[in-house]
C-alpha positions as CSV (number, residue, x, y, z in Angstrom):
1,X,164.5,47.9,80.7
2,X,167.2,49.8,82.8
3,X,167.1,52.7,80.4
4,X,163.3,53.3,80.9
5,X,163.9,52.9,85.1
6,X,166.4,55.5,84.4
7,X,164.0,57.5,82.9
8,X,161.0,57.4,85.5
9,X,164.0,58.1,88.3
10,X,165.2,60.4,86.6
11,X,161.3,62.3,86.4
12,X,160.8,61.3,89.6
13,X,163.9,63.6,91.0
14,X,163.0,66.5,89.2
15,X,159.6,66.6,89.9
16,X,160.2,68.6,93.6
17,X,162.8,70.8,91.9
18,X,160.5,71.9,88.7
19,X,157.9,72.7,91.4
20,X,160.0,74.8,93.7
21,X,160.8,77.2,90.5
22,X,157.1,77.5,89.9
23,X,156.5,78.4,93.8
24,X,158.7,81.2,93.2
25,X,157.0,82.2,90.3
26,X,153.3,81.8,91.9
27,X,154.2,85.0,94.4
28,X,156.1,86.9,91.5
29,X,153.7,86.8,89.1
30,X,150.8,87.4,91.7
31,X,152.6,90.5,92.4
32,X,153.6,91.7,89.4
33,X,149.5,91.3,88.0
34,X,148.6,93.4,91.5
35,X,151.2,95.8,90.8
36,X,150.1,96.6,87.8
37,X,146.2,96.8,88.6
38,X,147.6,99.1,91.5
39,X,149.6,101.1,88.9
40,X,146.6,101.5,86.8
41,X,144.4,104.0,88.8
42,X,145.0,107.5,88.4
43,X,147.7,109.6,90.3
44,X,149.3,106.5,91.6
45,X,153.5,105.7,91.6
46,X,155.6,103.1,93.0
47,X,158.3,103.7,95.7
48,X,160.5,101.4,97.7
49,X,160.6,102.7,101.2
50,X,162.6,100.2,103.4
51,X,162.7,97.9,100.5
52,X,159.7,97.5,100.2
53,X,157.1,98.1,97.0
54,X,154.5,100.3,98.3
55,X,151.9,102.0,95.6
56,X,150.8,105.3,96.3
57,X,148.6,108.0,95.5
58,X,150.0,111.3,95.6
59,X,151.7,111.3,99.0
60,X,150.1,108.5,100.5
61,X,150.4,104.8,100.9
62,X,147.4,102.6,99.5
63,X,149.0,99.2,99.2
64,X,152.5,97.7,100.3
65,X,153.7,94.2,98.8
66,X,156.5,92.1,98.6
67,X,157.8,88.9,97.7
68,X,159.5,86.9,100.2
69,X,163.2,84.5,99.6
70,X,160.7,81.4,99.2
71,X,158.5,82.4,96.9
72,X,155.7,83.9,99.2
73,X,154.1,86.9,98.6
74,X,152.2,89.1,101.0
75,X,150.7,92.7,100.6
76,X,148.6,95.2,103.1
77,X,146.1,97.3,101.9
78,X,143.5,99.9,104.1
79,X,140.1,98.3,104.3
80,X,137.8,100.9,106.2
81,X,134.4,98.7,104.8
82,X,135.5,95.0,103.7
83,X,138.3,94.7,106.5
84,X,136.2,93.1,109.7
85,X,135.2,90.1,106.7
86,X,138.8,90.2,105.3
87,X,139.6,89.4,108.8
88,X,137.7,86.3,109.0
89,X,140.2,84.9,106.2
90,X,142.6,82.5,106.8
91,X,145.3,84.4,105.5
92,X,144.4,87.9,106.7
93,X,145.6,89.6,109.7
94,X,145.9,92.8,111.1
95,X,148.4,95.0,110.0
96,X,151.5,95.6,112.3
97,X,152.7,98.7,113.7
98,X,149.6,100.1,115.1
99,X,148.3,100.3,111.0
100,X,145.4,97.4,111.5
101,X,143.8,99.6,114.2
102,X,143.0,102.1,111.2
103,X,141.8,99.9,109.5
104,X,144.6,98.2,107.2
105,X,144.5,94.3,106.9
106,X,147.3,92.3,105.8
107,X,147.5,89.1,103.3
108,X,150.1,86.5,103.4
109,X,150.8,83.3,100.9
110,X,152.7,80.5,101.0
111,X,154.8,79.8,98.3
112,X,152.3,76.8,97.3
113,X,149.3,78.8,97.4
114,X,148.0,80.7,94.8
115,X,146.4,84.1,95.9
116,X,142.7,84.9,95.4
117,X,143.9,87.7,92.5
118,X,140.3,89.1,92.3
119,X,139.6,89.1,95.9
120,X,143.4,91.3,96.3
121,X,141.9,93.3,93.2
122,X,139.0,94.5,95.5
123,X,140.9,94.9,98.5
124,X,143.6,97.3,96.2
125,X,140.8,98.9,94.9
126,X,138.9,99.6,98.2
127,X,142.0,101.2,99.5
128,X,142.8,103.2,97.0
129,X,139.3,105.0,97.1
130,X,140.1,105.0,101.0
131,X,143.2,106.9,100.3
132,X,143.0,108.8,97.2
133,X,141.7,112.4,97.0
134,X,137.9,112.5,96.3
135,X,137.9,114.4,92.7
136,X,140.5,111.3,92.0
137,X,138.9,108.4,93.3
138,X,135.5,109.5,91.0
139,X,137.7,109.4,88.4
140,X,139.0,106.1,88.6
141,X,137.7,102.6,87.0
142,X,136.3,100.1,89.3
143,X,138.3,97.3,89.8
144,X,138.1,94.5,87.5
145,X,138.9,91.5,88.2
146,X,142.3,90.3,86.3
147,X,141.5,86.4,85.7
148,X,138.8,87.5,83.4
């Protein structure tokens, strides 16, 4: 009897640590699957800026992203059509430094929540046509959604 108590304790204590390790993984794996949709158009590279990932096309910005220490993840992106509905989002703001009057929204999870990767695979797309040259932006695929 005492060894199976022992047992169910002992499942019963790691249960909050074996969840904390896949928080962290929720935000890393998000972004590493929006990375490399964000990778995937045409004429794009990544950079770290301030530390930060950022994905660009040519010279310009079209998505920033990060992870934070707990496991979050977040991400900004330009929205000039989809951004006053992105807005209405729980999770969407506008973003800082004078960037969400042009039109850029930002997108922050908790380490327990698990972002809306086709929604974010819109939103990266949108901005990349936004940003991207128009003879590259005809040339690139529309976004597909990466859960399916």
């Amino acid at each position: 009897m005492k060894k199976s108590s022992r047992a169910n304790n002992k499942k019963a204590a790691t249960r909050g640590k074996t969840s904390k390790t896949g928080k962290k993984k929720k935000g890393k794996a998000a972004e590493a699957a929006l990375r490399a949709f964000a990778l995937g158009f045409p004429g794009t590279r990544e950079e770290f800026p301030w530390g930060d990932r950022v994905v660009k096309v040519g010279k310009k910005v079209f998505v920033f992203m990060g992870t934070t220490e707990d496991g979050g993840f977040g991400l900004s992106v330009k929205l000039p059509s989809s951004g006053p509905m992105a807005l209405l989002l729980p999770f969407a703001t506008p973003t800082g430094y004078g960037l969400g009057k042009s039109g850029w929204v930002s997108a922050r999870f908790e380490p327990s929540d698990a972002p809306p990767l086709d929604l974010l695979c819109a939103w990266i797309d949108e901005s990349y046509r936004a940003i991207a040259p128009k003879k590259l932006a005809a040339k690139a695929r529309r976004g597909e959604p990466l859960s399916g």
